[in-house]
C-alpha positions in Angstrom: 17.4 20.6 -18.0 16.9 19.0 -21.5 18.0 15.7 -22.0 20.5 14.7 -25.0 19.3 10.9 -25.1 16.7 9.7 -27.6 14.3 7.7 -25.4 12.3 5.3 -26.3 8.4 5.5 -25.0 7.0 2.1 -23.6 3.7 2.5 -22.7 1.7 5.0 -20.3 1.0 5.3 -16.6 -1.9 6.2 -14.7 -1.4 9.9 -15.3 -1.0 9.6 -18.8 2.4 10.1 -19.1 4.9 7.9 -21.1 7.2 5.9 -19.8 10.6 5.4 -21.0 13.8 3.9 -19.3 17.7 5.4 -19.9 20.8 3.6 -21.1 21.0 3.2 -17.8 17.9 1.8 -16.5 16.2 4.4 -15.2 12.3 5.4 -15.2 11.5 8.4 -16.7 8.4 9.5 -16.7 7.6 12.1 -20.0 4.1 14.7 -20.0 3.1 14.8 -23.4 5.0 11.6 -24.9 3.3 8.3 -26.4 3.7 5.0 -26.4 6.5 4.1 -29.6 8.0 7.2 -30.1 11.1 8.5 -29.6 11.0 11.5 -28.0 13.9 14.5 -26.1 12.4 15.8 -22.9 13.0 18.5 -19.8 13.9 17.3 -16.6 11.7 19.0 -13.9 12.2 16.3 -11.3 14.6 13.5 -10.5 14.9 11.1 -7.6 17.4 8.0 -7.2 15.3 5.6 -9.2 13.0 7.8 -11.5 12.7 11.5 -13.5 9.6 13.3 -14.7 10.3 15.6 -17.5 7.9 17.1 -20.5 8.6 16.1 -23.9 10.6 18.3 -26.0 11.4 16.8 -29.4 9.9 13.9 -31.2 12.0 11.9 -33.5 9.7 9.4 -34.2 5.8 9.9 -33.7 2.9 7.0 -32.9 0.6 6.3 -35.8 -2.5 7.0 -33.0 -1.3 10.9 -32.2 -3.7 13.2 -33.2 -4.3 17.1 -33.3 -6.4 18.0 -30.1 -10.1 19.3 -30.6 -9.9 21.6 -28.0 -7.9 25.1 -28.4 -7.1 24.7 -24.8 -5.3 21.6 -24.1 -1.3 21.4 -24.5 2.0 21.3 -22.2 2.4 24.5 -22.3 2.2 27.4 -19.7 -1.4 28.2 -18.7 -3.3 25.0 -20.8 -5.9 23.5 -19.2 -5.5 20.6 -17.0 -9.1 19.0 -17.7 -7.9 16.4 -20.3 -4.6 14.1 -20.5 -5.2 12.3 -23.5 -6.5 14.7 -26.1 -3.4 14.1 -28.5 -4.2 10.2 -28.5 -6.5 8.7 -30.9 -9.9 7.8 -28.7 -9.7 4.4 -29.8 -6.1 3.6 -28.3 -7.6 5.7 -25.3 -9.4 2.9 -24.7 -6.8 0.4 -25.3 -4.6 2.2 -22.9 -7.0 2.0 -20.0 -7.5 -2.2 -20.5 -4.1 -2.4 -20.2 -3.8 0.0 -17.4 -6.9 -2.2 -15.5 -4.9 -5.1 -16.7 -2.0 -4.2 -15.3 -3.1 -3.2 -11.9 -4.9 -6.1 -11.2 -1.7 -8.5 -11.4 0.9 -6.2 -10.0 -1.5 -5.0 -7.3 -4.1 -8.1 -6.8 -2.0 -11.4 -8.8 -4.9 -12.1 -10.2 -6.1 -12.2 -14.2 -9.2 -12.8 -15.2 -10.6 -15.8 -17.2 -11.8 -13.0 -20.1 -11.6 -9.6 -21.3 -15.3 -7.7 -21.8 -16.1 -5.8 -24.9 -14.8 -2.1 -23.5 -17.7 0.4 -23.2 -17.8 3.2 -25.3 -19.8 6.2 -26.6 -19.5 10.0 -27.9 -16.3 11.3 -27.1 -17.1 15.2 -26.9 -19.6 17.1 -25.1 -20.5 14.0 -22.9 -19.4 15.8 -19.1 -22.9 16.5 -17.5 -21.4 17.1 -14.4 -18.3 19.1 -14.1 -17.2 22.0 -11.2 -15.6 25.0 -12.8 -13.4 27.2 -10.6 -14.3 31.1 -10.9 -11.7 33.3 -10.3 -11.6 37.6 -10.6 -8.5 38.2 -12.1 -7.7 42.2 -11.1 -4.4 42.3 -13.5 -6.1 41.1 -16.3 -9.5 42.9 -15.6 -11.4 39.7 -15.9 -13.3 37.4 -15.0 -11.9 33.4 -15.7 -14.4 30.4 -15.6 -12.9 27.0 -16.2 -11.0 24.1 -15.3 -7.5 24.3 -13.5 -4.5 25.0 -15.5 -2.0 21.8 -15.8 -0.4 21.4 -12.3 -1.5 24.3 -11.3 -4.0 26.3 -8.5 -4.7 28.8 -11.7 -7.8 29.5 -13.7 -7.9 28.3 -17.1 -8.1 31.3 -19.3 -11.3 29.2 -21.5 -13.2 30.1 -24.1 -14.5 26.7 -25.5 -14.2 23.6 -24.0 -15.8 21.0 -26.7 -15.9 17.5 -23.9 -18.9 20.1 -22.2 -22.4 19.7 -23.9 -22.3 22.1 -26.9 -25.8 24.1 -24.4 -23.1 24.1 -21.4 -20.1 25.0 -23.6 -22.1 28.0 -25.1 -22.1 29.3 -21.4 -18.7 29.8 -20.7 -18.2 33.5 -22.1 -21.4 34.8 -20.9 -20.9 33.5 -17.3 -17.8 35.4 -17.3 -19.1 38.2 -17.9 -21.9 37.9 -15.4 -19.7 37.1 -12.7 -18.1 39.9 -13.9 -21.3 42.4 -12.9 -21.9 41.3 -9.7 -21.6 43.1 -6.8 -20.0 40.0 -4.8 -17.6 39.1 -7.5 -14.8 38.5 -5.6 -16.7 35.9 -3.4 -17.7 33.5 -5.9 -15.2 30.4 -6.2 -16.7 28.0 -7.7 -19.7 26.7 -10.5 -21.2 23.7 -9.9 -22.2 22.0 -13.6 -25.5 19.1 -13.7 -27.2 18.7 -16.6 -30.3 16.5 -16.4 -32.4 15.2 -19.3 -34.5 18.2 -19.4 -32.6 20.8 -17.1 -29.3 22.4 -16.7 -28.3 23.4 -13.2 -25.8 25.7 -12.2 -24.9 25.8 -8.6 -23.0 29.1 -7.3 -20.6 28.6 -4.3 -20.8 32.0 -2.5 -19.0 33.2 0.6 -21.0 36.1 1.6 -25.0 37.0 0.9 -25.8 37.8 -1.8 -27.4 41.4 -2.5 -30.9 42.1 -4.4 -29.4 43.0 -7.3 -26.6 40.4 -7.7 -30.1 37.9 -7.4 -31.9 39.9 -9.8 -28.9 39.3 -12.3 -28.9 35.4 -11.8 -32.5 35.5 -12.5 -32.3 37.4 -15.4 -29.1 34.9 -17.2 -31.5 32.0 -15.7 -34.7 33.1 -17.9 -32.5 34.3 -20.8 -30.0 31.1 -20.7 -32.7 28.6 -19.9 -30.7 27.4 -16.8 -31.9 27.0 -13.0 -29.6 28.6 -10.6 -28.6 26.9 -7.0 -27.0 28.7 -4.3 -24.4 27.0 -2.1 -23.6 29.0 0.8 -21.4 26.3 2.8 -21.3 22.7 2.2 -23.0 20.8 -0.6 -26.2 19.8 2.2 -26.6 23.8 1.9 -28.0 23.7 -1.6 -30.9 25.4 -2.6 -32.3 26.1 -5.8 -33.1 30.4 -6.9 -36.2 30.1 -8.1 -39.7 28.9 -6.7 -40.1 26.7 -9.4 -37.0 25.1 -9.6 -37.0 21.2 -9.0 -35.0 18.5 -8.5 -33.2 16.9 -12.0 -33.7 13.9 -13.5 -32.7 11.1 -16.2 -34.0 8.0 -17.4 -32.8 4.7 -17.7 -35.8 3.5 -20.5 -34.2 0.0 -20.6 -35.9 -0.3 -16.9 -38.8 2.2 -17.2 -37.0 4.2 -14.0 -36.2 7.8 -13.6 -34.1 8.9 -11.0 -34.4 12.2 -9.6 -31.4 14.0 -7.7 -30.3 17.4 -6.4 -27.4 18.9 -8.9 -24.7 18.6 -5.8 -25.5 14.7 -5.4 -23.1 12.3 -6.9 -24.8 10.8 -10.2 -22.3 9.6 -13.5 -20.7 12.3 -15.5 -21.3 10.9 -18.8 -25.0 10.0 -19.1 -24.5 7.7 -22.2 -22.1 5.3 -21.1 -24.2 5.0 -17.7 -27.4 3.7 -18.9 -24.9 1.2 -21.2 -23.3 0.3 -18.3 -26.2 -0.2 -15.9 -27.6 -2.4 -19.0 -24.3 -4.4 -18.7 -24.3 -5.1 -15.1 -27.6 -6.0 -14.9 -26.5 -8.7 -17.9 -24.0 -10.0 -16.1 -25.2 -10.0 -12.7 -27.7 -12.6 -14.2 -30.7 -11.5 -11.6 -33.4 -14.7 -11.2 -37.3 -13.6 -10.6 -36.3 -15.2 -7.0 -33.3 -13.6 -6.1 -32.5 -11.4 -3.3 -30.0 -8.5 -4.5 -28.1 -6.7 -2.5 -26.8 -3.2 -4.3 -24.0 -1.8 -2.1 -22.9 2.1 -2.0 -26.6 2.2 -4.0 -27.0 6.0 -4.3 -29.8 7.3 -5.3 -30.7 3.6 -7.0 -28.9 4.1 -10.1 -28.5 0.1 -10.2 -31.1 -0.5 -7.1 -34.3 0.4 -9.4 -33.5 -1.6 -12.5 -32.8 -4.5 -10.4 -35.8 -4.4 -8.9 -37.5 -4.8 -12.1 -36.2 -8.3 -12.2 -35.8 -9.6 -8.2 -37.4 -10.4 -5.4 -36.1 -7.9 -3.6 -33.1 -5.4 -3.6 -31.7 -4.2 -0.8 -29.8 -0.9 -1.3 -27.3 0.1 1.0 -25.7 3.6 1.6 -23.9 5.2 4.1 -26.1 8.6 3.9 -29.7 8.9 5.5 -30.2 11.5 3.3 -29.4 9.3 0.2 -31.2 6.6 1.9 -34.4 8.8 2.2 -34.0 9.7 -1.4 -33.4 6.8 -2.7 -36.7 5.3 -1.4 -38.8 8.2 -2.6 -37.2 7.1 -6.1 -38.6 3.5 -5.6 -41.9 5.0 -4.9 -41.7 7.1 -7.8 -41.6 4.5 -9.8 -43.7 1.4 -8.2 -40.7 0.0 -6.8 -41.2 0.6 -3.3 -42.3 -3.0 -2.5 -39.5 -4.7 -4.2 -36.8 -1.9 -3.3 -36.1 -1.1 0.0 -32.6 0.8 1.4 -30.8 1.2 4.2 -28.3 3.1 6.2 -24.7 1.4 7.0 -21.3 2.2 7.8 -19.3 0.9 4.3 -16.2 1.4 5.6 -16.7 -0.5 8.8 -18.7 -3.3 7.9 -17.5 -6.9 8.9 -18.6 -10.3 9.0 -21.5 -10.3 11.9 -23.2 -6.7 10.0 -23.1 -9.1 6.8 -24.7 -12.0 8.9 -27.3 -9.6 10.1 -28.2 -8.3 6.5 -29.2 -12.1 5.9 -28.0 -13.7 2.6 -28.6 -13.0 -1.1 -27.3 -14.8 -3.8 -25.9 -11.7 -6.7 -24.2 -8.1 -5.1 -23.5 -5.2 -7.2 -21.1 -3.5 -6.0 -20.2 0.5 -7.0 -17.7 2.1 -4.2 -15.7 5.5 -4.4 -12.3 5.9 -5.4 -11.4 4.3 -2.3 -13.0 0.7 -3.0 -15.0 -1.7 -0.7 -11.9 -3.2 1.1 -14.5 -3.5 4.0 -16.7 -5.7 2.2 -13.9 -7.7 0.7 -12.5 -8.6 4.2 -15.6 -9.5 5.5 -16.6 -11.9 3.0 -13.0 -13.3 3.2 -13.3 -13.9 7.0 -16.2 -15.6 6.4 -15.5 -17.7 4.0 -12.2 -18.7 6.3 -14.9 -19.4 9.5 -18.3 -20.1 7.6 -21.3 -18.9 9.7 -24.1 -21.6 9.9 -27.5 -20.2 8.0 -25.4 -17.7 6.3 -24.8 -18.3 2.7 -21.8 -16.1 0.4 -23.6 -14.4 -2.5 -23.1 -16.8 -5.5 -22.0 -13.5 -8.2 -20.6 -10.0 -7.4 -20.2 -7.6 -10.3 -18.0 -4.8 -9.2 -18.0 -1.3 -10.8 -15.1 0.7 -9.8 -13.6 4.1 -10.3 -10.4 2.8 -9.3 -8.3 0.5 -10.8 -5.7 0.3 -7.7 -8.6 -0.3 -5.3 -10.4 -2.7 -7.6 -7.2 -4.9 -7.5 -6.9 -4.8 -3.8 -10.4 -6.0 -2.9 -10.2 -8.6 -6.0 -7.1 -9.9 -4.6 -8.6 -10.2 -1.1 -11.6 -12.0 -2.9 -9.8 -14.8 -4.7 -7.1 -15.4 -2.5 -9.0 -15.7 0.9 -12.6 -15.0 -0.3 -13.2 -18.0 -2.4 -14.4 -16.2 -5.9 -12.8 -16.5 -9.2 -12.7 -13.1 -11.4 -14.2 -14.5 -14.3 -14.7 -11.1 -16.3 -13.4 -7.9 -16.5 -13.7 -4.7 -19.0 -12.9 -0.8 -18.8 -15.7 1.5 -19.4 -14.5 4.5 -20.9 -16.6 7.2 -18.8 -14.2 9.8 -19.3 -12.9 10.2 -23.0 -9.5 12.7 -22.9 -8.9 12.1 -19.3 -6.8 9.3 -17.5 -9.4 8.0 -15.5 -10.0 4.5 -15.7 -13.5 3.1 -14.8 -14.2 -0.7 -15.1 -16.5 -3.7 -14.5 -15.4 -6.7 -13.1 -17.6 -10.6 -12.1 -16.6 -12.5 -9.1 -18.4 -16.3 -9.0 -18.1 -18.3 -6.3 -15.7 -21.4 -6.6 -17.8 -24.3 -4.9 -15.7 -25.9 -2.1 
């Protein structure tokens, strides 16, 4: 149903939609609408206290709207879901997402901190190095569709460009459709696995059933003409294995540090290569490492923060919750002289608590870099002990926190302040992903002295 009321947009939520409120008082939230305009949209869900609709009309239009790059993106039927924000200037993109990290951490945490960072930024298009394309053989249409997910939807993307890919990775998109579309095992093949390295492209092929000779053959052949290395996935990502003989792990280089971290194309590394070496820069900054510190990097990786540390401490201890990681991680450190300085270790995140913390022994600056779903654990921990100090045991002095995840960010920092003792003394958004809704950020925890 289409509304007859003007509303008026207030800002955006986490999904990128505008927010608006009726005569009446009630949230709606509107796909498509920005921040100062005054848009008409279509219901497509109510409940007692909010609707979602999809803008319809706009009366009066934000100065930062722009026309999308990307052929692609829209609210209409069958437009890729891969980007949110594509209408919005990039540089209120940004502002958006420090208001949205703002905003989380005193509705969700009650706590502010004592200054804003400088947001980091860099290239808004063809800066995804990683990205997982569903595959789909569409009978009816007598295609084959390789892309992202249509908005709200299980469906394949009808793409032909997609201009936030590397321009080499973008060039792909036609001609792996119609390579999927001569194999034998067509209808088996869900999924494309994206990692681009700084002097490889991997593609990684989900398959459900063997593949034949010839289906092999033809991967080989678009590998040597493409200039790509194939992987084949079989089952889970641990199945991985690359085509050809003389494939070989990736790589990229953080040249600030001198380090060069290898990894298999299924392993988590950052999708926008740029913004990562600024960022590791920057949290190295603020962590404010001493030639005789002891570091501990938790959820470490593959060392993405681990190894450049280790230029500058002590020691680093790395912590992950994967042996394989683990294992990985240290053959980086020896890759690059670092194995002295650098060692890791395997731990439970999700369970750790105060003795495990006792155990590890103290260190005076923690980075910490968790998944969506934070380092509550950690958090906790330190709070407990901070509430029943453990003699010989001393709280690390700075904690620089990168998360993925605003809402979780604002959890542990609330646990942190309130009962841990720290003050959040900085906090910034790094704009990883330009176009989407995802907010990545930085934040610095000191320790207020009793």
């Amino acid at each position: 149903m289409t509304t007859d009321e003007w509303l008026t947009v207030e800002s955006l939520d986490l999904e990128a939609r505008g927010v608006a409120r009726r005569a009446d008082g009630k949230v709606v939230f509107i796909e498509g609408a920005l921040p100062g305009e005054q848009v008409r949209c279509q219901v497509g869900r109510r409940k007692n206290h909010w609707e979602q609709g999809t803008l319809t009309e706009l009366r009066r239009e934000s100065a930062q709207r722009v026309r999308p790059a990307c052929p692609h993106f829209g609210l209409h039927a069958g437009a890729c879901g891969g980007c949110k924000m594509q209408h919005l200037h990039p540089v209120a993109q940004v502002a958006v997402k420090q208001r949205v990290l703002e905003d989380s951490l005193w509705h969700l945490g009650k706590v502010r901190p004592a200054r804003m960072l400088r947001p980091i930024e860099g290239p808004a298009w063809g800066y995804r190095q990683r990205a997982r394309l569903s595959v789909r053989h569409v009978v009816k249409k007598g295609a084959v569709l390789v892309g992202f997910h249509e908005r709200k939807s299980r469906y394949v993307a009808d793409m032909t460009h997609c201009p936030v890919l590397p321009p080499r990775v973008e060039a792909l998109l036609l001609p792996l459709r119609e390579l999927v579309a001569s194999m034998d095992e067509r209808d088996r093949l869900p999924q494309i696995e994206v990692a681009v390295g700084d002097a490889t492209v991997a593609l990684v092929l989900r398959h459900l059933a063997p593949l034949g000779l010839a289906d092999l053959q033809r991967l080989r052949d678009f590998g040597r003409g493409h200039g790509v290395q194939w992987w084949l996935q079989p089952k889970g990502p641990d199945s991985v294995q690359p085509l050809g003989p003389d494939d070989t792990e990736l790589h990229y280089a953080l040249p600030e540090f001198g380090v060069v971290i290898r990894f298999l194309p299924t392993d988590f590394t950052q999708v926008n290569g740029a913004i990562n070496r600024v960022l590791v820069v920057r949290a190295v900054q603020l962590l404010g490492v001493q030639p005789t510190d002891r570091v501990i990097d938790w959820f470490c990786g593959l060392g993405n923060f681990s190894l450049p540390l280790a230029r500058l401490a002590a020691e680093v201890i790395g912590i992950e919750g994967s042996p394989a990681l683990v294992r990985r991680a240290q053959d980086n450190a020896g890759d690059n002289g670092l194995a002295g300085r650098a060692r890791f270790e395997v731990r439970n995140l999700f369970e750790m608590g105060a003795d495990a913390l006792r155990a590890l022994g103290s260190a005076g600056r923690w980075l910490v870099d968790p998944p969506r779903e934070g380092a509550f654990a950690l958090a906790r921990a330190l709070a407990d002990l901070n509430e029943a100090p453990a003699a010989g045991w001393e709280p690390p002095r700075r904690i620089v926190y990168v998360s993925c995840n605003p809402a979780t960010l604002a959890r542990d920092a609330g646990l942190l302040v309130h009962r841990g003792g720290y003050r959040l003394g900085a906090a910034g958004v790094v704009n990883m992903f330009p176009h989407t809704a995802h907010v990545e950020s930085i934040a610095v925890f000191d320790r207020v002295e009793p």
